[in-house]
C-alpha positions in Angstrom: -165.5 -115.5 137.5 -161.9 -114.0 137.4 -160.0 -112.6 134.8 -157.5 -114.6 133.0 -153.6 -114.2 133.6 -153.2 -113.2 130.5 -155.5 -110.4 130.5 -153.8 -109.7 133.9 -150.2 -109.4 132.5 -151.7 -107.2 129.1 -153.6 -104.8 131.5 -150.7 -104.4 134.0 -148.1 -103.7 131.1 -151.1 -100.9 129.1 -151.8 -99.4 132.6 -148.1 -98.7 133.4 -147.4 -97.4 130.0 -148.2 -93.5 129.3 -150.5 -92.4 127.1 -148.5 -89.8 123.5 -150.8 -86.7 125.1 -148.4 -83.9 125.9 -149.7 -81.4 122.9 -153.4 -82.4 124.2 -152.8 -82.0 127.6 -150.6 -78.6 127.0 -153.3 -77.6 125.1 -151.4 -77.2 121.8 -153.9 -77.1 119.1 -151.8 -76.7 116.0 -149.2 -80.0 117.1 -149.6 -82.4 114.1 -150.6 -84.6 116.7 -153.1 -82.9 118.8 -156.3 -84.8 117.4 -154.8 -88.2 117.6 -153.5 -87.3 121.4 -157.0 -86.3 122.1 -158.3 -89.6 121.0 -155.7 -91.4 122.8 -156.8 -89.7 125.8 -160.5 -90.6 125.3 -159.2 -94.2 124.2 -157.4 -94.7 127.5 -160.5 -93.2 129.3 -163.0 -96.0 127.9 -160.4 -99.0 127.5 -159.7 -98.1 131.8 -163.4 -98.5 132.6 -163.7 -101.9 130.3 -160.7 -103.3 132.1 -161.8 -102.5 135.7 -165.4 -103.9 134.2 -163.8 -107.1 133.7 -161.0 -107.0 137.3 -164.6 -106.3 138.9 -166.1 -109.5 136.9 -169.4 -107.6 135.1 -170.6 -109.8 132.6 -170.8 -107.2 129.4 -170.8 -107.6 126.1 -167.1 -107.6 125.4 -167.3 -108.5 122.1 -169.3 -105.8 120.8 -167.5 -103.3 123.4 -164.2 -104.4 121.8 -165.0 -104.1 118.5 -165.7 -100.7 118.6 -162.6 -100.1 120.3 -160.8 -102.1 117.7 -162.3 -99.8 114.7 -161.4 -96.6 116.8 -157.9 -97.6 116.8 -157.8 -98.0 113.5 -159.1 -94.6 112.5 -156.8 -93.2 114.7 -154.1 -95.5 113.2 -155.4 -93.8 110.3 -154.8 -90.2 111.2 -151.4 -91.1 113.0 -150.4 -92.3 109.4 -151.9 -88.7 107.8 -149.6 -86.6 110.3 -146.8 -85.1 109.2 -144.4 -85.7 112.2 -140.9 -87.9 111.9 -141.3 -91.6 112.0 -139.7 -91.7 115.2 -142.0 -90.1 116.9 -144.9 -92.1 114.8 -143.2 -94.7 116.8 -144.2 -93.9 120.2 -148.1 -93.5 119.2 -147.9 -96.9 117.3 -146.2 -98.7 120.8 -149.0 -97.3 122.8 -151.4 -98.3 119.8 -150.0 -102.1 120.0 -150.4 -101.7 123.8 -154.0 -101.0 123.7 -154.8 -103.9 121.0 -153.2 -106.4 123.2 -155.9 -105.5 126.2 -158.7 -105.5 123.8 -157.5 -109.3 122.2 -157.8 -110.1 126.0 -160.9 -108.7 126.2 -163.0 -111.3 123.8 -162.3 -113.9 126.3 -161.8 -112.0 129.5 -162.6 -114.3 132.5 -162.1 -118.0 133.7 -164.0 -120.0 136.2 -162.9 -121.4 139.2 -165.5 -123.6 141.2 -162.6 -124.4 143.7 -163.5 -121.1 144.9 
């Protein structure tokens, strides 16, 4: 089993792309953000160990994995939304937000046989 090239493409594009975590990582509590960087940082945490699951070919239950992931995203969608920062910089934390649902839609269906191999 391999992963598909469309998975491929999705992870290469959400691994290259940094994660909104500056206040986290600076370890300013009172930014507006701070809670939804933090869960960004634990999103990119888990979603990097489900995609090198599926680059190494483990058979797991993606569907339930992804799910979780998917509802995740959405509270944190949730408290992005609550925040009271300028749209613009909403922005950035919704790209990386659209970033990560594309890997997980790639997750469902992650791998492809080839018996030529």
């Amino acid at each position: 089993m391999y992963p598909t090239q469309t998975f491929i493409r999705a992870w290469r594009t959400w691994l290259h792309s940094a994660v909104p975590s500056e206040n986290f990582h600076r370890g300013r509590a009172n930014a507006p953000t701070y809670r939804v960087e933090l869960d960004l940082d634990h999103l990119h945490s888990r979603l990097y160990s489900l995609g090198s699951a599926v680059i190494a070919g483990k058979s797991w239950d993606y569907a339930k994995l992804v799910a979780e992931e998917l509802a995740d995203l959405d509270r944190i969608g949730s408290d992005l939304e609550a925040c009271t920062v300028p749209e613009e910089e909403k922005d950035v934390f919704r790209s990386y937000v659209l970033l990560a649902r594309s890997v997980l839609a790639e997750m469902t269906t992650p791998f492809f046989v080839n018996d030529a191999v």
